[in-house]
N, C-alpha and C positions, 0 to 999 in steps of 0.2 A: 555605845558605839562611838570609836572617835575618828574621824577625816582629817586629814593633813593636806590642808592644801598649798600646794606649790609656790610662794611668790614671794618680789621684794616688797619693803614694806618703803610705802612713799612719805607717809609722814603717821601721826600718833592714829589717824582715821582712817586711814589709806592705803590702799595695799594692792599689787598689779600681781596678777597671777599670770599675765600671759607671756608663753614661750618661744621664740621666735621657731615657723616653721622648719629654718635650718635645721634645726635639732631634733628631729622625727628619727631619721635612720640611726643617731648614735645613739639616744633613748632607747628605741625598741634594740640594740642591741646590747646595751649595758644593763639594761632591766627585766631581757629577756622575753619580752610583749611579744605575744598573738595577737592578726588583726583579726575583730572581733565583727562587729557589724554595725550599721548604720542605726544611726537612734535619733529619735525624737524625744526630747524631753520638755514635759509644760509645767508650768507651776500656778496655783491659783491657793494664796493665799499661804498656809503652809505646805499641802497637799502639792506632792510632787507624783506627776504621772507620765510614766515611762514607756514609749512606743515600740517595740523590737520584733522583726518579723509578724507585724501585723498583732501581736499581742500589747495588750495595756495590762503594767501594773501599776495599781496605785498605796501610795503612803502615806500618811501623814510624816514631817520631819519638826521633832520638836526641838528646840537647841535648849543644852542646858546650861552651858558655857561656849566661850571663843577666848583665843588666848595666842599673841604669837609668841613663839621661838624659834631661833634656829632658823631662817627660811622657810619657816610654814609657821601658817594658819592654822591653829586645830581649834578642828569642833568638837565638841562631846552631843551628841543627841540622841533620842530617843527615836529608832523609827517603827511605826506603830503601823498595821497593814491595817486599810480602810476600803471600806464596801464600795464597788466600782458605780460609779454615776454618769450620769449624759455631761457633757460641757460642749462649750462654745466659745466664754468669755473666759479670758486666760488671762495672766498677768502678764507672764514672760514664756518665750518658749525657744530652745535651741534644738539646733542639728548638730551630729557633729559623727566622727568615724572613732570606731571606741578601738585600743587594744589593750590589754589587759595580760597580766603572769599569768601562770597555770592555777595559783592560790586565788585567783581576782580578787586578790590585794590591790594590787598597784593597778592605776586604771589614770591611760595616757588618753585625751581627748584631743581630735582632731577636728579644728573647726575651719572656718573655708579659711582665714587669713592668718592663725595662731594655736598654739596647743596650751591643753592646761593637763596638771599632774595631779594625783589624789592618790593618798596613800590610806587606806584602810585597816581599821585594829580593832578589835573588844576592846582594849585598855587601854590607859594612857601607856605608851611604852618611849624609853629612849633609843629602843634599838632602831626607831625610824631613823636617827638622826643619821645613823651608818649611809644610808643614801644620800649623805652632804654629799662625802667623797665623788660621787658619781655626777651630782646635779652642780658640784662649785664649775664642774669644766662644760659646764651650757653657754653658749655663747649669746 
């Protein structure tokens, strides 16, 4: 599976994914986005677990690679479904208001100060990059 995520890259380590909120209304209309719903997402260790309408699911996220080009970050990873368990101690954990195309490909995150972009594929493809066009006029 590979994730494209959205950002400038600040130096050979460093990379800023966030969008300024300006740019919600022309996103969801150049991308086509549905708002989706409210999420909670935790992460403890690899296992990323996802809160939505009161349901949790959980994964393991294995990376096999990261690599930038073009304005994104792409990941390669494996995500592996893992047996639900109790927690408490988290490593990190966000909110945020999801909208997403009708493929839930693309999946724009809205968090209280900034947005972030994720573009979703089975393969490595370069037909992501066709979304420069749309993402070069983000302000």
């Amino acid at each position: 599976m590979y994730c494209y995520h959205y950002c400038k890259k600040l130096n050979n380590n460093f990379f800023n994914e966030n969008i300024s909120l300006n740019n919600l209304d022309f996103l969801i209309k150049e991308l086509n986005l549905i708002k989706k719903d409210l999420i909670k997402e935790y992460w403890i260790n690899n296992a990323r677990i996802i809160s939505k309408n009161n349901e949790l699911s959980f994964n393991y996220i294995n990376d096999i690679s990261i690599h930038y080009k073009n304005n994104f970050l792409i990941q390669n990873y494996d995500k592996i479904k893992c047996k639900p368990f109790n927690f408490y101690d988290i490593d990190i954990s966000y909110n945020y208001l999801l909208y997403e195309n009708k493929n839930k490909e693309i999946l724009l995150k809205k968090y209280k100060n900034y947005l972030t972009l994720e573009i979703h594929s089975n393969n490595e493809n370069d037909k992501i990059f066709l979304y420069n066009n749309i993402l070069n006029n983000i302000k």
